[in-house]
N, C-alpha and C positions, 0 to 999 in steps of 0.2 A: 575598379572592381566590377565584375561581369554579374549581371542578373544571377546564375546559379549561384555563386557564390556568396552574392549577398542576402540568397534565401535562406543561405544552411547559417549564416552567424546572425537569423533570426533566433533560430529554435531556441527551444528552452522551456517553457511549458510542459510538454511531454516528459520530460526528462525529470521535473521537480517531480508529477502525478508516479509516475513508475517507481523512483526513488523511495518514494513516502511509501507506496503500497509497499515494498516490500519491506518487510522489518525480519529480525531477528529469529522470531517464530517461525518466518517462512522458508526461512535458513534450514531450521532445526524440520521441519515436517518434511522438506525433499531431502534432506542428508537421510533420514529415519528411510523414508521410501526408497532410496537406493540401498541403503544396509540391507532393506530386510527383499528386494527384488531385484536387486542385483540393474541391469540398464533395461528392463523390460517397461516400465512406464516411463522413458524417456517421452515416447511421442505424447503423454497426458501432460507434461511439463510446456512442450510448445504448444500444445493446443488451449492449454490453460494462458497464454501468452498473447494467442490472436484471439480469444475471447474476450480477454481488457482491452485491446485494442480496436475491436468494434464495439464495445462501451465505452471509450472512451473518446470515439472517434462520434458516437454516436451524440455525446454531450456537446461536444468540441460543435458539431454541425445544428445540433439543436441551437447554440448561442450565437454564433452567429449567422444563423440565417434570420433567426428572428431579433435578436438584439435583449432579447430577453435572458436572466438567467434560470437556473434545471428548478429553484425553489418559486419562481414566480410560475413555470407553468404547472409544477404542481399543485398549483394554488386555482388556477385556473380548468383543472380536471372538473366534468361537467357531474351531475348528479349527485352532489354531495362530496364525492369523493374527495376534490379540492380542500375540505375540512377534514376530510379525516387523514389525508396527509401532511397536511400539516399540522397538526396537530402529533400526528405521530411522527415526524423527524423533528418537532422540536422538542419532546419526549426524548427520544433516542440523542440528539444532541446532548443534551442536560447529561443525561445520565452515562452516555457513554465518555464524553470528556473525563467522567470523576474517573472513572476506572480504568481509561487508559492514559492519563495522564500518569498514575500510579505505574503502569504497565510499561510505559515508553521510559521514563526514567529508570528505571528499573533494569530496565535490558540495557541502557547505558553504563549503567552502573557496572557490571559484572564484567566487561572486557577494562573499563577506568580502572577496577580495583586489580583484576590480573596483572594488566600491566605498571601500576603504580607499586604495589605488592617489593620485587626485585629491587626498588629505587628508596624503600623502607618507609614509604609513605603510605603509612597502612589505618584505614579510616574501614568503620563499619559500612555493611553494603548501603545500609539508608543513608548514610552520610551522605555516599559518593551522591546516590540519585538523589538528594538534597538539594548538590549542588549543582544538579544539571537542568532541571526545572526551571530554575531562576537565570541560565546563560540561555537556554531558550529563550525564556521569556524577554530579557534583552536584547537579542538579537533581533525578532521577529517586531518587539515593539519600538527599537530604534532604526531599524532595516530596512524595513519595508518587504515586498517583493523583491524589487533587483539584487538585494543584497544574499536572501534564502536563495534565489536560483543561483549565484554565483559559488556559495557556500556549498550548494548540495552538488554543481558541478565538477569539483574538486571532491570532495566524498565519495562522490559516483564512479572516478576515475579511479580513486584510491582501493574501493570495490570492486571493480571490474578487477584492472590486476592484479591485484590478490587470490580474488577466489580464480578468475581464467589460468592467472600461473599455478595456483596450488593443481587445477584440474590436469597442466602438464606435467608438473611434478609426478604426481600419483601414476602417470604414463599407463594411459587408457591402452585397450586392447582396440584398434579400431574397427575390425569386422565386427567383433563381439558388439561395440559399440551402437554399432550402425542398425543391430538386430532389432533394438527398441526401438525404433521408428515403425515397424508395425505396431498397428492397435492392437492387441493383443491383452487381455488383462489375466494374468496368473491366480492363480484358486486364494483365494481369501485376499485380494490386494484392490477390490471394489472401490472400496473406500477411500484407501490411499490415492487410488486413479483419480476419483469425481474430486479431493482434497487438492489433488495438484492442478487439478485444470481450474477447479472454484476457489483455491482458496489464494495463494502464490499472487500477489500484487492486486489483491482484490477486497479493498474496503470503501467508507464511506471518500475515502481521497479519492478516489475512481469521477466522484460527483462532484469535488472541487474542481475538475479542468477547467470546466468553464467560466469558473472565479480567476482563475490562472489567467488564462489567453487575454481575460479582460484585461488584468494586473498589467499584463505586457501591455496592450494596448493594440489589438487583434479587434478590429471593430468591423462588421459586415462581409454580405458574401465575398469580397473580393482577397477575404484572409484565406478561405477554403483550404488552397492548395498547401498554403504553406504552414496551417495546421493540421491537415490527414500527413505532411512529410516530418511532422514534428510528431507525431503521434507514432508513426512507422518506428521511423529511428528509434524513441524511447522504449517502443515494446521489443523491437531484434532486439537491443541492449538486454533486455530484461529476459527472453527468451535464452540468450545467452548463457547471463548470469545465472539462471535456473538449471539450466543444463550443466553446466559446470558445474553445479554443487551433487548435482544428482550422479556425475562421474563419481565425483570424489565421495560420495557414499560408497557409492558401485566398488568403486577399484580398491577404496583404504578398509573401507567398514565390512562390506558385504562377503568377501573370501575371508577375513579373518573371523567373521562369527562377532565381531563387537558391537556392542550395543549401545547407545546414546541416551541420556536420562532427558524425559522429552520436559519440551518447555527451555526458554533460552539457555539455561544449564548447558542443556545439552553441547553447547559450544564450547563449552570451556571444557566438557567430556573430549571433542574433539580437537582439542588445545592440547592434553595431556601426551593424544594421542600421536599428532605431528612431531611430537619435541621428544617421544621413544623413538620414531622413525628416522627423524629426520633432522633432529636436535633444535635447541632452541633458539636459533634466529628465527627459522621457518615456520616457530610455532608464535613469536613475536608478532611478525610481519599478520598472521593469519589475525590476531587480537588486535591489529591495529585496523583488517578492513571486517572485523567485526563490529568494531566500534564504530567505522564510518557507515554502517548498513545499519545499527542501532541510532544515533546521531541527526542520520538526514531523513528518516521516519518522525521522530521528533519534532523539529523543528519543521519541516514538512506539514505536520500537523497542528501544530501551533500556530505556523500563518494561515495556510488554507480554512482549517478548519474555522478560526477565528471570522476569518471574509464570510462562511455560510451560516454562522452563526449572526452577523452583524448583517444580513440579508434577512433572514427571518425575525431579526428585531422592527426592523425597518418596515417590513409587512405589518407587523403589528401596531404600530404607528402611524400606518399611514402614509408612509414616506419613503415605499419603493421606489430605487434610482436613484436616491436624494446620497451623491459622495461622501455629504458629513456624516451620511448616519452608517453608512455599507462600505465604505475604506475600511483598508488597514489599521491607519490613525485613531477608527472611530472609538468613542468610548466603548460600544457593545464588542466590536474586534477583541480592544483592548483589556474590557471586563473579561471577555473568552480565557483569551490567555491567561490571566490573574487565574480564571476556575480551575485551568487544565494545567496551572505550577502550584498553588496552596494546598485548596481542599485536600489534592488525593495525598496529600503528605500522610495524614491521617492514616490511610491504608497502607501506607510505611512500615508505621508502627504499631499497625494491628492486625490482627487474622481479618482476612475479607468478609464481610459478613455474608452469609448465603444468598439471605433473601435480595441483594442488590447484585451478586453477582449470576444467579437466576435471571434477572431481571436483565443486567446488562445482557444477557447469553441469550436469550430471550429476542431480543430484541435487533442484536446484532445478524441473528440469523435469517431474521429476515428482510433485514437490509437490503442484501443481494437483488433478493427476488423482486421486492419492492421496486430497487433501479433496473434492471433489466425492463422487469413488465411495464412499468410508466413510459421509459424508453419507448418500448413500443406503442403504446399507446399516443404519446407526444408525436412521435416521427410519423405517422402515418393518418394524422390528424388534420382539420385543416387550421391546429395550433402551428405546426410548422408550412412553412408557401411551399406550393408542388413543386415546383424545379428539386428543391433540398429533400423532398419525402425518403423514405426507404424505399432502396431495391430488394430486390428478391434477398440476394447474399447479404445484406446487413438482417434482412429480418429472419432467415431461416439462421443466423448466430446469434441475434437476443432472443430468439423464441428456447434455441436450444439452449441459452444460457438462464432464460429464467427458470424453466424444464429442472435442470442439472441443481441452480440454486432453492430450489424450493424440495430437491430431493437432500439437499445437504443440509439443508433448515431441520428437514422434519428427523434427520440422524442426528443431528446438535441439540435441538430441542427436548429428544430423546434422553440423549445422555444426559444430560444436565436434571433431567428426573429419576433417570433410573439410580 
């Protein structure tokens, strides 16, 4: 086996972080955006694509240049700051686990029950997400890493050809097509635009990579190359994948005038819709990689999340670094998971209460900003050794991306009041 070769059956890090960021929602918000724009914010879809990829590239290089991971140097931010971010992503941990724990099961739930439905295996929606919690939480607590990246590998593939084939199905116009690649933004689709560049593979997993690359076993500058070619690969993949959904808005929803009921629903709106068109094998197949893009968000998040959570225990203790306490295996890992399958059962079987979903909404929105700007702050510090610092081009893409995300903060936060 030749050098190249045995770099690319490295990868895989890359490919879990992108996976997890995209969920189900982000399905539903570029399908919406091509309905109602036709292929005019194509190019906010790729640009929204190479901005996780210099955050994620950006973490990737942060960990290993220093051997440190993204929660230990923010703990190390000088003038106080160091406390009040930590403080504040262990806040935001807490509370965003309750509520997307409820969120992720949830959204698996909806393609399990479509497709179980025909086979007359018909359970209420809380059931199905009931039972998907608890196979996370197995999987991830008996798994480990290599077993999540192997799982979501297969998912990711089962994803790609689904929504890439549905995108030829639909049988794009290619000129037409090609026109969205100017930046160009159409009268009232602002939002939509700074949505698809900020929001489409872009949550607190963005911050787990570099609990990932560790996972693998990615230790010092000399992983470099073969994390920015993992990083690459996962986000084309993902740029892709975003593109392909934003056709098949464009070509099925947008000339018909049809509309999508937003929120993961909305898949199953466009479930309905392939199976008048196209009948229903093609509407089958589409629930099956809805379910694998709901799926590997999930458990995605279950492991990852659980490793930064079981990082910030570990500070607390005293005992950064220390494997029994920041593995997978570890009890806080392992309590993680327990949080993010039980509690939010609860929100199964009750209206959300306001005041915590303010709060989560609240808090998620500023997440973004939060990682970019630290980013930069970490990468141009002499927290990280000068050979690894930022160049010009990573820092004018987290400057532009903290910019974009604190502009989407402050319309999220918005709404959630008004």
């Amino acid at each position: 086996m030749d050098e190249r070769t045995a770099k690319w059956r490295l990868l895989g890090p890359g490919l879990v972080v992108a996976a997890t960021g995209v969920g189900a929602g982000d399905l539903v918000a570029t399908l919406i955006a091509g309905a109602r724009y036709g292929d005019a914010l194509l190019w906010a879809a790729i640009a929204g694509a190479v901005v996780k990829l210099a955050m994620a590239e950006g973490v990737g290089r942060f960990t290993l240049a220093t051997g440190r991971t993204l929660y230990d140097g923010w703990r190390g931010l000088p003038g106080g700051f160091g406390r009040i971010a930590a403080a504040y992503f262990g806040l935001y941990l807490v509370i965003w686990g309750f509520v997307y724990g409820a969120a992720g099961m949830t959204a698996t739930a909806l393609p399990l029950a479509a497709l179980a439905a025909p086979l007359g295996l018909e359970l209420d929606l809380a059931a199905w997400a009931m039972l998907v919690g608890p196979l996370a939480a197995l999987i991830t607590w008996f798994g480990g890493y290599r077993t999540v990246e192997r799982i979501i590998g297969v998912l990711v593939a089962i994803m790609f050809v689904t929504v890439v084939g549905l995108a030829v199905i639909v049988a794009p116009d290619i000129s037409q097509t090609l026109r969205g690649l100017v930046p160009l933004v159409p009268e009232g689709a602002g939002v939509y635009a700074l949505g698809l560049i900020g929001g489409v593979g872009g949550t607190v997993t963005v911050a787990a990579y570099g609990y990932w690359i560790a996972a693998k076993g990615w230790t010092g500058p000399e992983w470099m190359g073969v994390m920015r070619l993992d990083n690459r690969v996962a986000y084309i993949a993902t740029g892709v994948f975003v593109v392909a959904m934003l056709i098949v808005g464009a070509e099925l929803l947008h000339a018909a005038g049809i509309a999508l009921e937003r929120g993961d629903r909305g898949l199953l709106d466009l479930g309905e819709v392939l199976s008048e068109r196209f009948g229903p094998v093609v509407a089958t197949v589409f629930l099956i990689g809805f379910l694998a893009t709901a799926f590997s968000s999930v458990i995605g998040v279950w492991q990852g999340v659980s490793l930064m959570f079981a990082d910030f225990y570990a500070h607390l203790l005293g005992r950064a670094g220390d494997p029994a306490v920041t593995g997978d295996r570890s009890l806080a890992a392992r309590a993680y998971m327990l949080w993010l399958t039980f509690p939010p059962m609860l929100l199964l079987m009750l209206d959300r209460p306001f005041g915590l979903i303010v709060a989560y909404g609240v808090l998620g929105a500023v997440f973004m900003p939060f990682l970019a700007g630290t980013l930069l702050w970490l990468l141009n510090s002499e927290a990280t050794p000068k050979p690894w610092r930022n160049g010009w081009v990573s820092n004018g893409l987290l400057a532009t991306a903290a910019l974009m995300f604190l502009v989407l903060a402050g319309i999220e936060v918005a709404g959630l009041f008004s």
